[in-house]
C-alpha positions in Angstrom: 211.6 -207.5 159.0 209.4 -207.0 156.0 211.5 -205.3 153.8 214.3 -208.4 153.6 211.6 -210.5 152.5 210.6 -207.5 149.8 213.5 -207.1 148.5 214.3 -210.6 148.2 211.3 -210.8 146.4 212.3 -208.0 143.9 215.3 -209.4 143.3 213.4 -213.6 142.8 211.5 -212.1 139.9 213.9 -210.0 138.5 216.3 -213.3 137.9 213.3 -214.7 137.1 212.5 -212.2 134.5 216.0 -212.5 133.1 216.2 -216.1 132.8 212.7 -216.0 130.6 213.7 -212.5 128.5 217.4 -212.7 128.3 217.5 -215.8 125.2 214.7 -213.8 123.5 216.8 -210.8 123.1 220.3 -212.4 121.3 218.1 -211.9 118.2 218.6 -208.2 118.8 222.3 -208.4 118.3 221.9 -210.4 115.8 220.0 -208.1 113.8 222.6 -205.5 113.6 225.4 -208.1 112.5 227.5 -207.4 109.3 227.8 -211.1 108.4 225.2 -213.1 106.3 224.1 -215.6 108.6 223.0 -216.1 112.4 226.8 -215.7 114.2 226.5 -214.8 118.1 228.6 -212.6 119.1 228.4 -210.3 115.6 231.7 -210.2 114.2 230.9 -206.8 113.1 227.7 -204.5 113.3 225.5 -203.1 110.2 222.1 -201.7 109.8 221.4 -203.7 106.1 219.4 -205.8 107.7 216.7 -203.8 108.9 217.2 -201.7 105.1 216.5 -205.0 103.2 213.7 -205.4 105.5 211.7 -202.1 104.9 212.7 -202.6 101.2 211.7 -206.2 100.6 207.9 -206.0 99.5 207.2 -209.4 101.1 208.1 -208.3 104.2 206.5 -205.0 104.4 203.7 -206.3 103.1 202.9 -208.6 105.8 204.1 -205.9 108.0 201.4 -203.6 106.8 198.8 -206.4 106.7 199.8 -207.1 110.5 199.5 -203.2 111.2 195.9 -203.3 109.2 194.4 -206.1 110.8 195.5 -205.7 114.4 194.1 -202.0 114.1 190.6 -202.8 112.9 190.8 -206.0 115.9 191.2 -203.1 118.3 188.2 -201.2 117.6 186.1 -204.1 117.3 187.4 -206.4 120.3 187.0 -203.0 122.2 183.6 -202.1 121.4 182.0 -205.9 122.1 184.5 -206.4 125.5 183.6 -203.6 127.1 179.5 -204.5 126.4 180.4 -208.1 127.4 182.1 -207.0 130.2 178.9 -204.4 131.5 176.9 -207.2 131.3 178.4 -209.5 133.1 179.3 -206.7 135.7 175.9 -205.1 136.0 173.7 -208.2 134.8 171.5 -210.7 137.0 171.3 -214.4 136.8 172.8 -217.7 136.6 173.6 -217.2 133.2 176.4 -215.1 134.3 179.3 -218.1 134.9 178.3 -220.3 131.5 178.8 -217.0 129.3 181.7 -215.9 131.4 183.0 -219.4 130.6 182.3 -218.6 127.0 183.7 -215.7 126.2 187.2 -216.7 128.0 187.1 -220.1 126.3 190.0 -218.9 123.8 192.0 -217.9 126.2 192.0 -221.7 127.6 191.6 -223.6 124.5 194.7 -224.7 122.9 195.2 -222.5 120.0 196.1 -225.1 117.9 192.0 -226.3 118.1 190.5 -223.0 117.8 192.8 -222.6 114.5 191.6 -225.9 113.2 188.0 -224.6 114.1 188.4 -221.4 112.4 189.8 -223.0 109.2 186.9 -225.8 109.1 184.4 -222.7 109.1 185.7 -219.7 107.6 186.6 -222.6 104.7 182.7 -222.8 103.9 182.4 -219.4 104.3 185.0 -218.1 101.9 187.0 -216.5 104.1 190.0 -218.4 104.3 193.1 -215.5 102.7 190.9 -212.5 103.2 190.8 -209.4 105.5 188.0 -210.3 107.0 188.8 -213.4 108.0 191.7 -212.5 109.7 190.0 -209.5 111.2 187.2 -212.0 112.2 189.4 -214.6 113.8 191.6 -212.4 115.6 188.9 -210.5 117.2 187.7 -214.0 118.4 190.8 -214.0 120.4 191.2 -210.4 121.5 188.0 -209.8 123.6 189.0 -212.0 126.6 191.6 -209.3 127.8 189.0 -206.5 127.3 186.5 -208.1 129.1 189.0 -208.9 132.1 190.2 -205.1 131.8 186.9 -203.9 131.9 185.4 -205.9 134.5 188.1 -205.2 136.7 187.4 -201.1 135.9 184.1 -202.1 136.6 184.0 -203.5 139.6 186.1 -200.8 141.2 183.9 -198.3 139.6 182.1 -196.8 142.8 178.5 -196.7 142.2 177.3 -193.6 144.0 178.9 -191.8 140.9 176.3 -192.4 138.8 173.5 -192.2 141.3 174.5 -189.0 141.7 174.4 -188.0 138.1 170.7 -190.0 137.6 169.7 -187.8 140.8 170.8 -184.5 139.2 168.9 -185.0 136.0 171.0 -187.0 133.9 170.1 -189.5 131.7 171.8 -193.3 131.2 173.3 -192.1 128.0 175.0 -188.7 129.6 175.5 -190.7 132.7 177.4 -193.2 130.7 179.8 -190.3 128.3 180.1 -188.2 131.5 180.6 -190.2 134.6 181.5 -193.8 133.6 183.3 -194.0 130.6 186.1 -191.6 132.1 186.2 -193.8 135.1 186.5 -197.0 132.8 188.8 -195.6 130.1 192.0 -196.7 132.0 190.5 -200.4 131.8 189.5 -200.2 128.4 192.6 -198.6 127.0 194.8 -201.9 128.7 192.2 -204.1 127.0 193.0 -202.3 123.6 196.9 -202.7 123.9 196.5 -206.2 125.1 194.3 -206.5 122.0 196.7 -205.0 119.3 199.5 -207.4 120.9 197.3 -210.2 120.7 196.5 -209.4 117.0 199.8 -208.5 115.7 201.2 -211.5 117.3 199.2 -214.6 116.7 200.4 -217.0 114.4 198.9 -219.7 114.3 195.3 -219.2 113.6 197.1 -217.0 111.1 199.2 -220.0 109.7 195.8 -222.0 109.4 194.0 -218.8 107.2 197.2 -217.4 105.7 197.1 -217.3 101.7 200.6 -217.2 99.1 199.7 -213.2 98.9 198.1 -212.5 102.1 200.2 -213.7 104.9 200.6 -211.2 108.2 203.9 -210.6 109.7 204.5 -213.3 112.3 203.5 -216.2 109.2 206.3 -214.2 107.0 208.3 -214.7 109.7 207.5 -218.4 110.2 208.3 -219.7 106.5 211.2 -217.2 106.1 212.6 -219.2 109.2 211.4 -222.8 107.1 213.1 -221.3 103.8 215.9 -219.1 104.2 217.9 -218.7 107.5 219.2 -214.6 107.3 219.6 -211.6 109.8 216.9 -210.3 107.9 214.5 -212.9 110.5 216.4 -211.2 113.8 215.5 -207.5 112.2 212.1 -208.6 111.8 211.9 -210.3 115.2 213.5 -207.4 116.7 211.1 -204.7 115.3 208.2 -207.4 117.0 209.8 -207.0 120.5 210.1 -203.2 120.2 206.7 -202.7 119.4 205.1 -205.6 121.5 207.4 -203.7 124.5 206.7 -200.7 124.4 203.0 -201.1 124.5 203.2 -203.3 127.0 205.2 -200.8 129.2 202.0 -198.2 127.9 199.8 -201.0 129.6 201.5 -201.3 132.5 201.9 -197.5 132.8 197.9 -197.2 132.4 197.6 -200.1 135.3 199.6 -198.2 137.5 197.7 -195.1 137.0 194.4 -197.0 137.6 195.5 -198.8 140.8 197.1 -195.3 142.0 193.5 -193.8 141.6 191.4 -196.8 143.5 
């Protein structure tokens, strides 16, 4: 009786999942086309597209700035989640909701008012078209998904674990390196990923703080699409997809793992 309803369930969100993937990837076709403009179905397949890509220095640029910033977001966003998220999970105290509310404030504020926010202050502080303001503001945004990941790691985590290391002589620090930070890693490694992907592809905070020769990938993307309509967009949008994909299927993959070993 229960495996009808399964299965009709399997198949609900796979249409489902079709109906909301399905127009994002016509840009891949479109990518490889051999004409000079956006023509669905190509009238003819080439790779040029992806070669004036890698070759344009605008583009790869922006690529690398993407690759640069979203990289440093990750360490960061890592390190302050996963001590936001032990102390909400082992703290005490009212205080707990309001800072909970806090930190995942970005994640429910518009993103067009954080960006305005962002600009207002990082304008007074000089930061507006530098590293470190994108580094900055994108880390801002990044440390909600740790902070779920590892709290979700945490609470799982069985405590007798690490009573059991105190009781055998181990201190807090080699209780934490030894016995909990294997049994978090899964959480805090799907926290990175979701990190990097939130990074590499926010744009409009980085539309706010983007400067005429520091401008990440998805802002190249955005005014190539206001100035000049060519396949060179799809390659671009295409290389996005693969990479935002395939570490999503690496989060999903770690997710599995951790729920497999509750």
């Amino acid at each position: 009786m229960h495996e009808p309803r399964r299965l009709l369930l399997k198949l609900f969100c796979l249409l489902v999942g079709i109906v909301l993937v399905a127009p994002t990837l016509v840009v891949v076709p479109i990518a490889f086309t051999s004409s000079r403009t956006f023509q669905f179905p190509p009238p003819g397949w080439s790779t040029q597209w992806f070669a004036e890509l890698f070759s344009d220095p605008a583009w790869m640029d922006s690529f690398l700035l993407s690759l640069r910033v979203a990289g440093v977001v990750v360490v960061l966003a890592t390190a302050l989640g996963t001590a936001a998220a032990f102390a909400l999970a082992r703290g005490k105290g009212p205080w707990r909701p309001i800072v909970n509310g806090f930190i995942l404030a970005p994640m429910i504020v518009p993103g067009v008012i954080i960006a305005i926010a962002i600009y207002y202050i990082f304008l007074r502080w000089h930061l507006t078209s530098t590293f470190t303001g994108f580094v900055l503001a994108h880390t801002i945004l990044a440390i909600p998904p740790v902070v779920i990941s590892v709290t979700a790691s945490l609470e799982s985590l069985d405590r007798r674990l690490e009573r059991a290391a105190a009781s055998l002589g181990a201190g807090p620090v080699v209780t934490f390196f030894q016995v909990t930070l294997p049994l978090i890693m899964p959480g805090m490694l799907t926290g990175a990923l979701f990190a990097f992907l939130m990074s590499f592809d926010e744009a409009i905070i980085s539309l706010f703080l983007a400067g005429p020769f520091s401008k990440t990938l998805p802002v190249q993307l955005y005014q190539s699409v206001t100035s000049s309509l060519t396949p060179t967009i799809a390659a671009a949008s295409t290389l996005i997809i693969a990479l935002s994909t395939t570490l999503l299927l690496i989060c999903a993959l770690f997710a599995s793992r951790r729920t497999n070993n509750v």
